[in-house]
C-alpha positions in Angstrom: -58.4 121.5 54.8 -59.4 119.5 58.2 -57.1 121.2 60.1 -58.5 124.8 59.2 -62.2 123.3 59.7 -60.7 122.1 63.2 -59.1 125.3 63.9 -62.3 127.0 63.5 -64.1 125.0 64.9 -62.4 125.2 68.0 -62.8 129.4 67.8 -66.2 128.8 67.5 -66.1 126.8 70.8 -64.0 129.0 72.2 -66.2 132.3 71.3 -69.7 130.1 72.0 -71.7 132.1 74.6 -72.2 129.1 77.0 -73.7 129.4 80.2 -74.6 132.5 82.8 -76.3 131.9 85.8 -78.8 135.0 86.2 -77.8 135.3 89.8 -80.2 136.4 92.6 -78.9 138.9 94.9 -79.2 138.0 99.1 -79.9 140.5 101.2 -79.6 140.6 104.5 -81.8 141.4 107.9 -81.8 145.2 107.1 -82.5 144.8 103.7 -78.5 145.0 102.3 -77.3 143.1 99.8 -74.8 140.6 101.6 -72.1 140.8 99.1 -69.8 137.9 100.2 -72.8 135.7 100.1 -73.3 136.8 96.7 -69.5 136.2 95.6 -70.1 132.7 97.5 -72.6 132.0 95.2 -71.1 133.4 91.9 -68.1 131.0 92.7 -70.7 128.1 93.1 -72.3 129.0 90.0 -68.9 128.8 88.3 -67.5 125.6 90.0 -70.9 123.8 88.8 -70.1 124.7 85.0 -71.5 127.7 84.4 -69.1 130.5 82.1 -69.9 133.6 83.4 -72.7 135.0 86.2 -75.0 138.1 85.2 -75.5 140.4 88.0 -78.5 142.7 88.5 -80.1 141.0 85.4 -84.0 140.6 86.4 -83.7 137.5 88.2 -81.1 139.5 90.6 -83.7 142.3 91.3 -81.4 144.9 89.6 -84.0 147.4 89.1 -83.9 147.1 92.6 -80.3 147.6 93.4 -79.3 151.7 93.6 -76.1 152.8 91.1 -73.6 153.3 94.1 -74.3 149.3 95.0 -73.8 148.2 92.1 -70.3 150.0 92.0 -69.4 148.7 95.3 -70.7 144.7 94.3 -68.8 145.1 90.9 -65.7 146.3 92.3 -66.4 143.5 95.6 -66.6 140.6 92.7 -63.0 141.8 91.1 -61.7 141.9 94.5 -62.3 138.9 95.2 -60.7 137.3 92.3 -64.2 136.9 90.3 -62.7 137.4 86.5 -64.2 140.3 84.6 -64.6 137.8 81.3 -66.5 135.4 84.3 -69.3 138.7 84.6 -72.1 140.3 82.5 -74.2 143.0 83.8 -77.9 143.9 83.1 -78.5 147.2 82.7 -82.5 147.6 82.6 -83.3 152.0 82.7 -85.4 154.1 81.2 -82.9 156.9 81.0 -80.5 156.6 77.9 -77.8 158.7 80.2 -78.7 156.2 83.5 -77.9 153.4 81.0 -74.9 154.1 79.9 -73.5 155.1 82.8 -74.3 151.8 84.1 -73.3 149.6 80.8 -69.7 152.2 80.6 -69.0 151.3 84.3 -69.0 147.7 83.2 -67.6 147.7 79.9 -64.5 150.3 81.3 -64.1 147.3 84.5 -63.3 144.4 81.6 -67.0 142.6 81.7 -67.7 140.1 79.4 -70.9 141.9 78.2 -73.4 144.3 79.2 -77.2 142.7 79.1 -79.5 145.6 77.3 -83.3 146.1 78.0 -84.7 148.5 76.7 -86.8 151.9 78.2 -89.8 149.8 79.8 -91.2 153.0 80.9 -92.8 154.4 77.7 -95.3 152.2 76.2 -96.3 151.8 72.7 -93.4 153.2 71.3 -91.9 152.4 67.6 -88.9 150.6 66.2 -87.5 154.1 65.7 -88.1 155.3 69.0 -85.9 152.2 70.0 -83.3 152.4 67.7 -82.9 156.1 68.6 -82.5 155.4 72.4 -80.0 152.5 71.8 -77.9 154.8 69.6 -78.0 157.5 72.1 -76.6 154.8 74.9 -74.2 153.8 72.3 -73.1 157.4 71.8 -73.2 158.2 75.2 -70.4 155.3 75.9 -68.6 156.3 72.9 -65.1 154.5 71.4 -65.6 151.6 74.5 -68.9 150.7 73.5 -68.6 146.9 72.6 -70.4 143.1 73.4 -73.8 144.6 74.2 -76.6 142.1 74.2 -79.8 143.4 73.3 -82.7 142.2 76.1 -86.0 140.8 75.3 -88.4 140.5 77.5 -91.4 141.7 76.6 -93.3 140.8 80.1 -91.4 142.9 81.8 -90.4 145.7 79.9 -94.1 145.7 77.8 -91.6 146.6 74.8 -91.0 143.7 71.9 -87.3 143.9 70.6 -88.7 143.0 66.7 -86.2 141.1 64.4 -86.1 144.1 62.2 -84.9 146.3 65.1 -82.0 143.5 65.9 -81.4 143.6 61.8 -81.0 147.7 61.9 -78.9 147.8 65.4 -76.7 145.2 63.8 -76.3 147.3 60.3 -75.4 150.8 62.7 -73.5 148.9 65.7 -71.7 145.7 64.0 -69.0 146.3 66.5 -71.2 146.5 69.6 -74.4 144.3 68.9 -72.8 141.2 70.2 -76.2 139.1 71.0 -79.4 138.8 72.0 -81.4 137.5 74.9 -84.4 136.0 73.8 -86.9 135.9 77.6 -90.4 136.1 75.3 -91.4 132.5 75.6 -92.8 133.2 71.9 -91.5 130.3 69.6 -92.2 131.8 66.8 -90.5 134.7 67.1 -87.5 132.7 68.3 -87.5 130.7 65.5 -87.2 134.1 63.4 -84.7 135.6 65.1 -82.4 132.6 65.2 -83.0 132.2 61.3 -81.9 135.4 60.4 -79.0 136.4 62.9 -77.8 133.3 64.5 -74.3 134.2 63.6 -74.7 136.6 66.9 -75.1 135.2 70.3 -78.9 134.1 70.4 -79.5 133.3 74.2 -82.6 131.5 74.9 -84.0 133.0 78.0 -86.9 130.7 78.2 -85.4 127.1 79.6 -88.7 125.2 77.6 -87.4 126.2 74.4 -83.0 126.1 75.4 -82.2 122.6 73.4 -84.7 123.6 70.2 -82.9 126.6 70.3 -79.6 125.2 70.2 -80.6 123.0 68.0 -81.4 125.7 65.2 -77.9 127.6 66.1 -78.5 129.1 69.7 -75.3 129.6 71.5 -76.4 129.3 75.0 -78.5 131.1 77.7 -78.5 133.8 80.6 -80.8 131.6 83.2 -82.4 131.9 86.2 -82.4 128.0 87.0 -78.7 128.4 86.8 -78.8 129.5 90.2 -79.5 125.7 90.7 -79.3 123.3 87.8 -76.0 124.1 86.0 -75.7 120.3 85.5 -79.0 120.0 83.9 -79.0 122.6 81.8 -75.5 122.0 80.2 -76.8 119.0 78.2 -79.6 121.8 76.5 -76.4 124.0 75.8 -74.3 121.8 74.6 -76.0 119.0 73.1 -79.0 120.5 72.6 -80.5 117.9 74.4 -83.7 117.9 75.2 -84.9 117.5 79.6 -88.6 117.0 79.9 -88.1 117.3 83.6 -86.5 121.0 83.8 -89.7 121.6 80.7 -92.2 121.1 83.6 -90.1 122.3 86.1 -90.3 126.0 84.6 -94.0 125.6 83.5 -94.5 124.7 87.1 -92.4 127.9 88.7 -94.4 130.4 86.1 -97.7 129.7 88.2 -95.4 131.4 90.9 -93.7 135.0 90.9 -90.5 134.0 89.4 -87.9 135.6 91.3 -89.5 135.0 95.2 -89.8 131.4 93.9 -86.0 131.2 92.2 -84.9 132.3 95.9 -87.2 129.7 97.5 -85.6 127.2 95.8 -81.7 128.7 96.6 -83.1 129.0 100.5 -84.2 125.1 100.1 -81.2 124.1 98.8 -79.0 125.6 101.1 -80.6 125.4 104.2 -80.4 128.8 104.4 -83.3 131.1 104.9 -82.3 133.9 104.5 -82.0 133.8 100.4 -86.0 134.1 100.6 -85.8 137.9 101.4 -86.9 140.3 98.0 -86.7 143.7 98.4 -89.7 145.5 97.8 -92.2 145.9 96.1 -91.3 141.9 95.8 -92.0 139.8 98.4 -90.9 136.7 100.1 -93.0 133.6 99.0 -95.9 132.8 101.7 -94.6 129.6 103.4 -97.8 127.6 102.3 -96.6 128.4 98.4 -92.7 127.9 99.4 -94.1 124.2 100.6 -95.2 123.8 97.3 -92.7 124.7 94.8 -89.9 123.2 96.8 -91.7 120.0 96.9 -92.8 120.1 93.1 -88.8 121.0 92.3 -88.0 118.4 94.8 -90.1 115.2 93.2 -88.7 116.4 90.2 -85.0 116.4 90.6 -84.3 114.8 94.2 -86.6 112.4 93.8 -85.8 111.4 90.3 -82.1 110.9 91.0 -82.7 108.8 93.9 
């Protein structure tokens, strides 16, 4: 009897989401996305812990990032030896077609899992309207369709993902719904979710909620702060232990735009400038607000290891 408990328990381990750095994208001078930088990084990510880096997910600008680039940095990571079961890919469109182009690409190159928003172009549309556009992706990619994880973020898309929609996808797609990405900073709602289908992969998107989270059966996270705190955040993973200091870390980065402030703190930490650049219509932090978040993240975590 305790050696099948063991047995699966170790499959759960082994299948537990863990990890993923949300990875920003560097670009360079003229505005290009400097891939080996980016592969640099990805291995970085990976050496500090993390299981697996999600390109062109929100934090990595992918709206911003044109279809034939994200070919060429797909097939760049594999070249370089950067493991398909090591990559997830955000696909964020409005077009059903544009989406599963994108999620097929990644599914047919061996990716872990494809990250799912949906349509944040339409507004005020229904759980139907939904479920109808993700079965049309789903269709669209046909027999390969497989470990899609449904993206909420209501902020950015201006579309809730409700439980009920996860419990109908799930009742459709068992064999492709692998998870959700929870990014609405609404407790409650995470609470919900988590109560009712924490047998998928629940990924807490927001980092002040990641050890209650686990806590209540939350298998990991898809996470900006990744980029930088891989060591702080493993503890909330896999502990479920709680960090006050990363709590106030992320309430203070929310009083700045997220991304330009995620790449402040990569160009800090590196010494390297050039990871400030957003493309457009982001921008760069202002230096006077770069002086302040890197010295708010620095009295927090530099300071406090001292």
């Amino acid at each position: 009897m305790s050696l099948v408990v063991n047995e699966r328990e170790k499959q759960l381990s082994r299948d537990r989401f863990g990890l993923s750095a949300a990875l920003v994208t560097p670009f360079d001078a003229k505005m290009r996305v400097d891939v080996p930088k980016a592969i640099a990084h990805a291995r970085h990510c990976l050496n500090s812990g993390c299981n697996s880096v999600t390109l062109f997910g929100t934090t990595g600008e992918g709206s911003s990032i044109g279809d034939d680039e994200r070919e060429a940095i797909l097939k760049a990571f594999l070249d370089a030896g950067v493991k398909p079961d090591q990559i997830v890919v955000g696909v964020m469109a409005n077009s059903y077609l544009e989406a599963a182009a994108q999620a097929g690409a990644a599914l047919d190159a061996g990716c872990r899992a494809v990250l799912l928003a949906p349509p944040s172009y339409f507004k005020n549309v229904s759980d139907d309207g939904l479920f109808a556009w993700f079965s049309a992706v789903f269709a669209q990619i046909g027999a390969s369709a497989r470990d899609i994880i449904v993206y909420n973020i209501p902020s950015v898309t201006a579309v809730e993902i409700s439980v009920d929609l996860i419990s109908r996808l799930r009742e459709a797609f068992p064999a492709v719904i692998s998870g959700v990405k929870d990014s609405s900073g609404n407790w409650a709602y995470t609470e919900n979710l988590l109560a009712k289908h924490k047998d998928l992969a629940i990924l807490i998107g927001d980092e002040r909620d990641l050890a209650a989270g686990v806590r209540r059966g939350g298998q990991g996270a898809i996470s900006g702060m990744a980029n930088l705190y891989a060591d702080r955040l493993l503890p909330m993973i896999n502990e479920g232990r709680d960090d006050t200091a990363m709590v106030e870390a992320v309430q203070e980065l929310l009083k700045f735009p997220v991304v330009p402030a995620v790449k402040a703190l990569v160009a800090h930490h590196t010494g390297d400038a050039g990871w400030r650049r957003a493309r457009a219509p982001l921008q760069a932090l202002p230096d006077s607000d770069f002086s302040r978040v890197t010295s708010i993240f620095d009295r927090l975590f530099v300071a406090a290891a001292a």
